[in-house]
C-alpha positions in Angstrom: 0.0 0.0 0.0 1.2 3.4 -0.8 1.7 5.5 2.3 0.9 9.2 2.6 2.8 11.8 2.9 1.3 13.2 5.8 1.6 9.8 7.5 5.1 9.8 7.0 5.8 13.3 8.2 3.6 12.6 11.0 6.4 9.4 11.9 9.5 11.8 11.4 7.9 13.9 13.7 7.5 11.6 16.3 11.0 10.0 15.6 12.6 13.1 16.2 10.5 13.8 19.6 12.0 10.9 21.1 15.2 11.2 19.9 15.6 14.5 21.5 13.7 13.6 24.8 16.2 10.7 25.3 19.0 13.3 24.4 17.7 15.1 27.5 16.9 12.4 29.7 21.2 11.4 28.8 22.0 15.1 29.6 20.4 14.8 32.8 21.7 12.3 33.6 25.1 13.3 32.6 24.5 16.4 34.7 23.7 14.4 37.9 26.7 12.0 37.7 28.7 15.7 37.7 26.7 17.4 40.1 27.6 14.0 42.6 31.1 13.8 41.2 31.9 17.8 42.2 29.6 17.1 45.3 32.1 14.3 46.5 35.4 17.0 45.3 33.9 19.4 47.2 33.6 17.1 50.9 36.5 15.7 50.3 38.5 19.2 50.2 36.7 20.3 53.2 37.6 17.2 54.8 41.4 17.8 54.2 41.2 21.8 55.1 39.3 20.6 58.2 41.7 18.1 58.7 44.7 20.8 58.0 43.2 23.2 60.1 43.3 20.9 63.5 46.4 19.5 62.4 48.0 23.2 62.4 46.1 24.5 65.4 47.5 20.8 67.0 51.1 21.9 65.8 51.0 25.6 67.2 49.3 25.9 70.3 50.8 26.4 73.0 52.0 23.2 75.1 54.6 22.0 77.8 58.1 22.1 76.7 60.0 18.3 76.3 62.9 17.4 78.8 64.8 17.7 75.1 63.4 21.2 74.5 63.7 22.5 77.9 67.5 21.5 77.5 68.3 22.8 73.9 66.7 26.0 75.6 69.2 26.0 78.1 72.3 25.4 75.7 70.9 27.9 72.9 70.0 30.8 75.8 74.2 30.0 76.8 75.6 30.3 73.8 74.4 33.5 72.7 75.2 35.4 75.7 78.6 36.4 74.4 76.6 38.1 71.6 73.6 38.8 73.0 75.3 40.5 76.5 76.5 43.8 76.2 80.5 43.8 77.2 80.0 45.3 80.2 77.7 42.2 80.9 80.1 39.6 80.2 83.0 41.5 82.2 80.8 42.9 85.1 82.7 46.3 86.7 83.6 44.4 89.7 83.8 40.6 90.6 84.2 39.2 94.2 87.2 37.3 95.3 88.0 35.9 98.8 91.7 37.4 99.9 94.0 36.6 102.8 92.0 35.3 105.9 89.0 34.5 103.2 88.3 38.1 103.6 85.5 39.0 100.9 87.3 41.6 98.7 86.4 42.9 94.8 88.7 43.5 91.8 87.6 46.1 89.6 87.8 46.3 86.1 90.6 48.4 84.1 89.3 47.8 80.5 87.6 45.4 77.9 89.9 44.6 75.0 88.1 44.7 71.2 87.0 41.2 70.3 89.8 39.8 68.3 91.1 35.9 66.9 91.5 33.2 69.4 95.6 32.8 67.9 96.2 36.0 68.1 95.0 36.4 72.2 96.6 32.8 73.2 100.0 31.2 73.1 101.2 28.9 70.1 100.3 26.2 71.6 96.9 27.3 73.2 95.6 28.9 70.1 96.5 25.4 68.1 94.3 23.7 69.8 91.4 26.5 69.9 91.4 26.7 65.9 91.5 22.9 65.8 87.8 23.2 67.1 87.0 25.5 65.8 87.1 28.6 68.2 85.3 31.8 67.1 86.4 34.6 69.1 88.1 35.6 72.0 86.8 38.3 74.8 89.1 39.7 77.1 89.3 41.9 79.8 91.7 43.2 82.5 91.2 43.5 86.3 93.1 44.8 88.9 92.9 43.4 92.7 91.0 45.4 95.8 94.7 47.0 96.9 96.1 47.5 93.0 98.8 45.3 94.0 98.1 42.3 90.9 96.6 42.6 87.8 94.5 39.8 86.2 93.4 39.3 82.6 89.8 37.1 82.0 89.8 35.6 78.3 86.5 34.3 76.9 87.2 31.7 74.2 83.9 31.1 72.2 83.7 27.8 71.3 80.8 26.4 68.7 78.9 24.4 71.2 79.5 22.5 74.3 81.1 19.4 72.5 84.0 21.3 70.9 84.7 22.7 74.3 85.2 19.7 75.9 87.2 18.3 72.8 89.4 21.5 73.7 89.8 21.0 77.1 90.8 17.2 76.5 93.9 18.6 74.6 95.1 21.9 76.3 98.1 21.4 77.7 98.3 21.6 82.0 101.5 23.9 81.6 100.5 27.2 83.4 103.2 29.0 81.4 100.9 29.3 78.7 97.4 30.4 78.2 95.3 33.8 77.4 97.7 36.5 76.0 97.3 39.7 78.9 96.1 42.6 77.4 97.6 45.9 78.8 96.1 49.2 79.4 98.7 52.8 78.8 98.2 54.6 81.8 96.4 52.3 84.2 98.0 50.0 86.8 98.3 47.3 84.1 100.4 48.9 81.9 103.5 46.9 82.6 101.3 43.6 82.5 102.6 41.1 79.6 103.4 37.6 79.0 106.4 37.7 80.9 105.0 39.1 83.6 102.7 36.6 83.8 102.9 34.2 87.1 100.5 31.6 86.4 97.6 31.0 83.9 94.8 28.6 83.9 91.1 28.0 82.3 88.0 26.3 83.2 85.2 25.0 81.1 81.5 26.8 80.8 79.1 26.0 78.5 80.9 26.1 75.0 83.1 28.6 76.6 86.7 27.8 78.0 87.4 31.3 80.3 90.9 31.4 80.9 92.8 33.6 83.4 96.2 35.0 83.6 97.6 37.0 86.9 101.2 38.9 87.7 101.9 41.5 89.7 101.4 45.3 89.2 104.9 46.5 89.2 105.7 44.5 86.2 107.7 41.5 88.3 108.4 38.8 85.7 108.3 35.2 86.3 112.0 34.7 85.2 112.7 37.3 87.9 111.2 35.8 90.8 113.7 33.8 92.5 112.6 29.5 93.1 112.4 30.1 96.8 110.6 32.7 96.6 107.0 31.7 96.9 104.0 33.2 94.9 102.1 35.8 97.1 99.0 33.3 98.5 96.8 36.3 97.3 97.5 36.3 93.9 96.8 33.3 91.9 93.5 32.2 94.4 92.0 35.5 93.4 93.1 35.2 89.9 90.9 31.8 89.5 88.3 33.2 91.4 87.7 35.9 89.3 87.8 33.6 86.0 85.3 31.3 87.9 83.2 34.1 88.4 83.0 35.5 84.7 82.4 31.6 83.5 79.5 31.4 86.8 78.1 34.3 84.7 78.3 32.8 81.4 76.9 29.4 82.3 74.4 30.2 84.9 71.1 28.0 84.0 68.3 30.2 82.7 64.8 30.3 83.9 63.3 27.8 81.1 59.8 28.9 80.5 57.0 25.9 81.0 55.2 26.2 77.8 56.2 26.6 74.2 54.5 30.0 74.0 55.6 30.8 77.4 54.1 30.5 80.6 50.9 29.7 79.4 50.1 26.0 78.6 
């Protein structure tokens, strides 16, 4: 049978309804798996910046400082004192001493040097050993006893830390020939004070700092010059070592190590 033409347009007609409602019912479709796919993106990333956020709050607030931390504390607080302190800090004006009859007494300060190289403010031998581990500078000052009669130079030898101290201690030498170079002030009662004159000379450990001291008598006596029965005036090298213990007391003297990480609130 011969179909009509209106029949047949009627067919395309409908053909092409459904094809383009099951091209929307596809695009909805298509559109719902991407509005659950950027659905899922979207919790997801706010699970991670949740997840960031109490991590970093977790990681910066405030909290009690580790046995470790309160330590490294300590040591870090030490070794930037020689930096951190002004000279006059470092070298206080006057230092207690015990003279004859452990009488309290004070020697005063005559002057701070300028900060200078650790071999060019130690003996040969001395300064070998303080480069070998690597010493950064050396601090020095000059004091003078209660009655003006001995003189006394204080060296600070900056170590890097507490380990390359000890290193240095292990290999200085126990000769008290040798040591911290005195430094001499024109016109003060130290004037004649060099390493001749020099009586004895010794160091003790602090921190990463060996603080050596040096101690000869004011009217420019040398060593050579002192005769082998003649002993050492008992005053002089006990105030001397006092006076170096004193300075490295100051250096090394715990700090207060606050409780928490952001201070003293927990």
């Amino acid at each position: 049978m011969r179909s009509w033409p209106a029949a047949d347009s009627r067919r395309r007609t409908a053909a092409k309804e459904r094809a383009e409602l099951l091209a929307l019912r596809q695009g909805m479709r298509y559109r719902r798996m991407f509005v659950a796919l950027l659905g899922v993106i979207i919790a997801v990333s706010a699970v991670v910046v949740l997840l960031g956020t109490v991590g970093l709050f977790s990681e910066t607030r405030s909290r009690p400082l580790t046995p470790d931390e309160q330590n490294q504390y300590k040591q870090e607080e030490i070794a930037r004192r020689w930096q951190a302190w002004p000279a006059t800090g470092v070298f206080p004006e006057e230092v207690k001493y015990l003279g004859l009859d452990r009488a309290q007494q004070y020697a005063r300060r005559v002057g701070i040097a300028p900060e200078t190289d650790c071999a060019k403010a130690a003996d040969a031998s001395v300064a070998g050993v303080l480069q070998n581990h690597g010493c950064v500078t050396m601090l020095r000052a000059t004091y003078m006893d209660q009655t003006a009669s001995f003189v006394f130079t204080v060296g600070v030898a900056v170590l890097k830390d507490e380990a390359s101290r000890i290193s240095a201690g292990e290999e200085l030498t126990q000769d008290d020939r040798v040591g911290v170079l005195p430094v001499a002030f024109p016109g003060t009662v130290s004037e004649r004070f060099g390493p001749d004159q020099r009586q004895r000379t010794g160091w003790v450990g602090a921190g990463p700092y060996l603080v050596f001291s040096t101690g000869g008598y004011a009217d420019g006596r040398t060593r050579a010059a002192i005769p082998p029965e003649e002993i050492l005036h008992s005053e002089l090298w006990p105030a001397a070592k006092s006076i170096g213990n004193q300075i490295a007391y100051f250096l090394a003297d715990p700090p207060k190590v606050p409780p928490c990480t952001q201070g003293n609130v927990c």
